[in-house]
N, C-alpha and C positions, 0 to 999 in steps of 0.2 A: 334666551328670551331677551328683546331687548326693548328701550323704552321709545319713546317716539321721535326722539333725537339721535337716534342710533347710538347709544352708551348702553354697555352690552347691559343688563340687570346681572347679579349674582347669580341667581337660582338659589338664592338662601345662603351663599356663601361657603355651600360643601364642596366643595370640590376635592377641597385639600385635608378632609376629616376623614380618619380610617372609620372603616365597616362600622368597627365594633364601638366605634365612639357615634357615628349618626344613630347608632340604637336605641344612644342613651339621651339624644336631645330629641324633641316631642317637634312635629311638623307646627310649624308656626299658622295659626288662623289667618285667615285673611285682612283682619285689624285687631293690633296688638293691643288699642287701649280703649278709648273711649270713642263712643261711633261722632261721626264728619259731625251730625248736629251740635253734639255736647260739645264735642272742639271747639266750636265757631261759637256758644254760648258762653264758655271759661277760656277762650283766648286769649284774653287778654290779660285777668290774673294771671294765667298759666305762666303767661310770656314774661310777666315781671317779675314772678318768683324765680323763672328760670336765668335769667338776667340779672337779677341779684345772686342768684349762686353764682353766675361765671362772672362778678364784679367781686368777690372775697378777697382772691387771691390780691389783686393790684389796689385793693383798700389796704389791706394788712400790711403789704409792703411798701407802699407809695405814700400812704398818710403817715407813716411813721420816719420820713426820709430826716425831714429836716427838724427830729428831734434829737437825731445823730449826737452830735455837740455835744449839746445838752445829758445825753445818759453817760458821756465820757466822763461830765464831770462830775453829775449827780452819783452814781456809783464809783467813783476813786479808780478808773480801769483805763486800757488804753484805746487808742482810736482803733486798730486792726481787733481787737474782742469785742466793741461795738459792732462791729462788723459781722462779726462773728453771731448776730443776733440776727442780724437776714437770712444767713448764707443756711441758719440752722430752719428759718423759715423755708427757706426756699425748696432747700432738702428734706424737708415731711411734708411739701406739697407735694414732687416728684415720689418718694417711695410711697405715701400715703393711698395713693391710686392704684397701685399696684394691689393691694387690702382690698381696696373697699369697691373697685372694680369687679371680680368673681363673688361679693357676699351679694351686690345687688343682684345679677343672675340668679342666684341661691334664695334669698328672701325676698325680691320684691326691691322697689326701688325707696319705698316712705321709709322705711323699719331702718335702715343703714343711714339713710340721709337724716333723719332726725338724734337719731345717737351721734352721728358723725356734729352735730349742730351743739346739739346740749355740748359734749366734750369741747369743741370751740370757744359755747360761750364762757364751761370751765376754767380753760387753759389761758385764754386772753385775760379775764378777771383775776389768775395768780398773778400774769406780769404786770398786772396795773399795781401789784402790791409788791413786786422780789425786791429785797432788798440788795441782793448781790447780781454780779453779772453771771456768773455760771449758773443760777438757780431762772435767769429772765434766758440765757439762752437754749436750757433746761425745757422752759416750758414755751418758748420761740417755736421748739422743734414739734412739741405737742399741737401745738396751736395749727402748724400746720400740717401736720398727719391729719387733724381732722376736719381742718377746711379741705382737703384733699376730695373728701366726702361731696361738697357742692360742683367742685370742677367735675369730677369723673361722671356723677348720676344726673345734671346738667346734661350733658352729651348723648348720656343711657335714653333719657327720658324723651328727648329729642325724636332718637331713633326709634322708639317706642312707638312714639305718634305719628311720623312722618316717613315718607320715603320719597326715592328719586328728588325732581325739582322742587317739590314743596320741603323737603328735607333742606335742600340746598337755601332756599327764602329763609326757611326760619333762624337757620345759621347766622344771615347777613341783619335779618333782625336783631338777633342777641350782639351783633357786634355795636347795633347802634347803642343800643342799652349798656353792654360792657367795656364799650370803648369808652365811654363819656369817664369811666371811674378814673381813669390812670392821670386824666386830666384835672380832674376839682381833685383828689386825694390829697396829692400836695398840697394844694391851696386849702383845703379843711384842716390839715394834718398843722402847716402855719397859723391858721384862726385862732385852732384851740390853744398852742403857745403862746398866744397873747393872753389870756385869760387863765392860762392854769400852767402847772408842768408837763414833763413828759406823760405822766402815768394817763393824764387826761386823754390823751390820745387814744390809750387800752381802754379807759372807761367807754370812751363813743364807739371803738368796737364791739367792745361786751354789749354796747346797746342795739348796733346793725342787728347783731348775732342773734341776740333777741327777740326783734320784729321779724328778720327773719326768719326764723324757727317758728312765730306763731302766719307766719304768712304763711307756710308749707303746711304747716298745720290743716289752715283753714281753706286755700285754694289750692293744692297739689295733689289729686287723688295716685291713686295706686295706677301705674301704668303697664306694670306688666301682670300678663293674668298667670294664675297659678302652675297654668298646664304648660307655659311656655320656662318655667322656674327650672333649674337645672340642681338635680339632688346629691348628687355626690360634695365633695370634701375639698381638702386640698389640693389631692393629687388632680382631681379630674378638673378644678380650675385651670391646672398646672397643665393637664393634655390639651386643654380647650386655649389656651394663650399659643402653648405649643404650634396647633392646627392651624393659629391666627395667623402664627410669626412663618409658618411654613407657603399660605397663600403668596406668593411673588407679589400680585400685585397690590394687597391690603399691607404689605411692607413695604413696597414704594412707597407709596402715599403716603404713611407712617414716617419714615424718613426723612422724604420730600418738603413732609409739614413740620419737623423738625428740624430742619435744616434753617428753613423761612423765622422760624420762631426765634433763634440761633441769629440771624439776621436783624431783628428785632430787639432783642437783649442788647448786643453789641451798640446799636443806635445807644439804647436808656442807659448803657454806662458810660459810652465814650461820650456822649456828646453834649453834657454840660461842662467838659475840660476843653473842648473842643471850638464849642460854640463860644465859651467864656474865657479862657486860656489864650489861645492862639487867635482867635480873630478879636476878642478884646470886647465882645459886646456885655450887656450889664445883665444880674438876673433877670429882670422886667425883660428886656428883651428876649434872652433865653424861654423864660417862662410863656412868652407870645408865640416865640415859632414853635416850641413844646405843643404847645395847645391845635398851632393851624395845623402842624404837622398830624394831629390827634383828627383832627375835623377833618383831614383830604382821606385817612385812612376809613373810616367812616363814613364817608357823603360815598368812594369809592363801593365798599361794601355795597350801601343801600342800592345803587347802580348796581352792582352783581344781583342782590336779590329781588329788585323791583323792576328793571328792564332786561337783563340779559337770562336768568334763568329762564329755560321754557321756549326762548331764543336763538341761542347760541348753547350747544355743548358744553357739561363743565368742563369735559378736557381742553376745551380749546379755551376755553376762559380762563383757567388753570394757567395752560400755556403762555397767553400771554402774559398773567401777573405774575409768572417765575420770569420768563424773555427782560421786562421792566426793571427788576428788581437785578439781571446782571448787569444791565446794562447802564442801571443808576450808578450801581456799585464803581463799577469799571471808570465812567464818567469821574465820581470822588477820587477816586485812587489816582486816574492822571492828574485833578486838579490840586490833590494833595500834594503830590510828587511834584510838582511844580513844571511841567509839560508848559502849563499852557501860561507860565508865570507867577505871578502873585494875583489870585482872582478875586482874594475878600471875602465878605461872610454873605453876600448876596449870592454867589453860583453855587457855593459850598450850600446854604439855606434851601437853593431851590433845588439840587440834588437830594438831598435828604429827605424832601416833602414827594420830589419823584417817587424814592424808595418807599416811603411809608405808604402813601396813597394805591401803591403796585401791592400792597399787602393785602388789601380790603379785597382784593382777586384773588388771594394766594390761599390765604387761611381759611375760609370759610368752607372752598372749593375742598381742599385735600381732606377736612374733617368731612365733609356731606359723601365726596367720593369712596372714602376707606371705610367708610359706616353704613352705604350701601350692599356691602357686602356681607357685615354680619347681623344681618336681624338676630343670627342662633343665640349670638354672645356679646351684646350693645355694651353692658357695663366692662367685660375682660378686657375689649376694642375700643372703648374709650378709657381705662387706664391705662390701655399699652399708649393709644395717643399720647395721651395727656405726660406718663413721665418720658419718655424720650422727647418731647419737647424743653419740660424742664430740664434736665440731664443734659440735653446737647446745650443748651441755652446756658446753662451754668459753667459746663466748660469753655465758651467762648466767649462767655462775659472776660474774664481774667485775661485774656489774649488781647484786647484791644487798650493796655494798657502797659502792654512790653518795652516797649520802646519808649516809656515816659510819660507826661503829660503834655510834652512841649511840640507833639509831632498827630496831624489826623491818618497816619500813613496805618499804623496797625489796625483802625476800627475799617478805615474802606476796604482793605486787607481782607479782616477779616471775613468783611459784608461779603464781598466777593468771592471769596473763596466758598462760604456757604449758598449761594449761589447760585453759583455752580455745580455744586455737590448737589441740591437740590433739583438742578435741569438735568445733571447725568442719571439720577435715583427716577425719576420720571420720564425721561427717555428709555434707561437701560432696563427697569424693571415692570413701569406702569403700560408702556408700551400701547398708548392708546388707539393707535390707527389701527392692530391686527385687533382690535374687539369690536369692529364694527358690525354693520348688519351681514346676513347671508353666510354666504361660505365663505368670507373674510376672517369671519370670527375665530380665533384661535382655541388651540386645545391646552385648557390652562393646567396640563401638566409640564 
């Protein structure tokens, strides 16, 4: 079956489920959650609850950047164990989805995201008080096992309500919503150290944590219905990721959007040594092209979800924000390397705003396309997204930093190299042109 832009539909996304496993998942209705009117009456809360979960992660770790210093010396510990209070963030946002991905299948999407919420609000309220570094990285880790919780059923929920092009719109909506966070975070995360310490910082999240918790509360009804809930246990979460990771082309796109994310990262670590290091510009300046760079990736997006969905194919929209994003890469790496001379922090600027802005085409696109596939398993298929994003992203932060501070050669390196990997994961497995209409369409064994 395919949809009116010729992008093939799933058929439910069995293709690749054995017998004895589509037995056990129940035929999907025809609308997963709330009927088109209710939608269009709670649209809008919906959107903002859903937009503040997928704003958690980059509040937790972006407003806390530049209290850095500051917990080195307030806790007696070293600069690389401060560190070690991210990295322990970062890594129970990546495994956390993994959890709490099959429980929403299992119970429903409220039951998981609100225990996932309360344990947040818990875990961020100890580090506003640890006394030690190991007892604040301790619960760093906790903190974000259970924001884990807003990333993954975020996604679920999405797919719950939405399908095809409207799937792919609401994406580019939450970007406007969750792009805005990475940009004021910092800048809140600085306010509050004018006024208080570090801890203050956990207190304003314990407070996000809170509003949102009562804002799910109050506008986020149940979006998956009972008969679509998936009863078994462990194991059978464990067959249903299995079936996922076995579809070829719901692993492309999986990869693909990891690869991009990976792309992403690499920019937010290299390139305030980058921007401020080697081209010699001031914070203020950094912190301005931080922001445009935020806004091209954004105003981009809205472009994908307000004029080109419905339009233009996602794979071809896909295509081109992966094409952009080698070809920015490529672009920085000659001008790193010094090809085209000494070029300054204007080419190097306007490359990296290229790259970003090719983003708002890349991300939204590979989450709407690989979740088109599984209405069976929305929450499994959005934590396998969700941590192989984190995961590959986590490995190639530390890569763009190999060769020193004094050189942009390892982050365009990097960029490119993921890239790439991403245009081959998308060529060699997504394989869009054989899913077209008619007898084109391939046999997705």
């Amino acid at each position: 079956m395919n949809d009116r832009e010729g992008n093939r539909m799933p058929d439910h996304g069995r293709q690749h489920v054995s017998a004895r496993e589509a037995q056990r998942i129940p035929e999907a209705p025809p609308v997963a959650g709330p009927t088109l009117t209710a939608r269009r009456r709670t649209g809008f809360l919906v959107t903002l609850v859903l937009g503040g979960l997928t704003a958690v992660p980059p509040l937790s770790m972006d407003m806390y950047l530049p209290a850095l210093p500051e917990v080195t010396g307030a806790l007696h510990t070293s600069a690389a164990t401060a560190q070690l209070t991210l990295t322990a963030c970062l890594t129970g946002m990546a495994l956390g989805q993994l959890a709490v991905g099959p429980m929403s299948d299992k119970w429903g999407r409220r039951r998981p995201l609100l225990i996932g919420l309360l344990l947040y609000i818990a875990a961020t309220a100890v580090c506003a008080l640890a006394p030690t570094a190991p007892l604040l990285i301790g619960f760093r880790l906790v903190q974000g096992l259970a924001g884990a919780a807003g990333i993954v059923i975020a996604r679920a929920v999405v797919r719950d309500l939405y399908d095809g092009f409207e799937m792919a719109r609401f994406f580019s909506t939450l970007m406007l919503i969750s792009g805005v966070a990475p940009i004021v975070a910092p800048l809140i995360g600085g306010q509050v150290l004018r006024i208080t310490d570090w801890r203050g910082i956990f207190v304003v999240l314990t407070a996000v944590g809170i509003a949102l918790t009562a804002l799910v509360w109050k506008g986020l009804p149940e979006t998956l219905a009972p008969e679509r809930r998936h009863s078994g246990g462990t194991a059978e979460a464990l067959r249903t990721m299995r079936g996922l990771l076995a579809d070829r082309v719901f692993t492309g796109y999986m990869i693909a959007g990891g690869f991009v994310f990976a792309a992403l990262f690499a920019y937010i670590s290299a390139s305030p040594f980058v921007v401020q290091e080697i081209y010699g510009a001031s914070p203020q300046t950094f912190s301005l092209l931080f922001g445009i760079n935020s806004v091209g990736l954004i105003a981009v997006g809205q472009i994908n979800g307000k004029l080109l969905v419905g339009r233009v194919s996602l794979d071809k929209a896909l295509a081109v924000g992966l094409c952009v994003i080698a070809l920015a890469s490529a672009a920085l790496l000659l001008m790193a390397t010094g090809v085209f001379g000494d070029v300054g922090l204007v080419p190097i600027a306007a490359g990296l705003f290229v790259l970003m802005s090719a983003m708002g085409l890349a991300m939204p696109n590979t989450n709407a396309l690989a979740l088109m596939r599984t209405p069976h398993a929305a929450g499994s298929a959005s934590a396998l997204l969700g941590t192989s994003s984190f995961l590959v992203g986590a490995i190639a932060s530390p890569l763009v930093g190999i060769a020193g501070e004094g050189t942009a050669v390892p982050m365009a390196v990097v960029q490119l190299a993921c890239a790439l990997a991403a245009v081959a994961c998308f060529l060699g497995l997504c394989r869009p042109w054989r899913r077209g209409t008619g007898p084109m369409r391939e046999a997705e064994h």
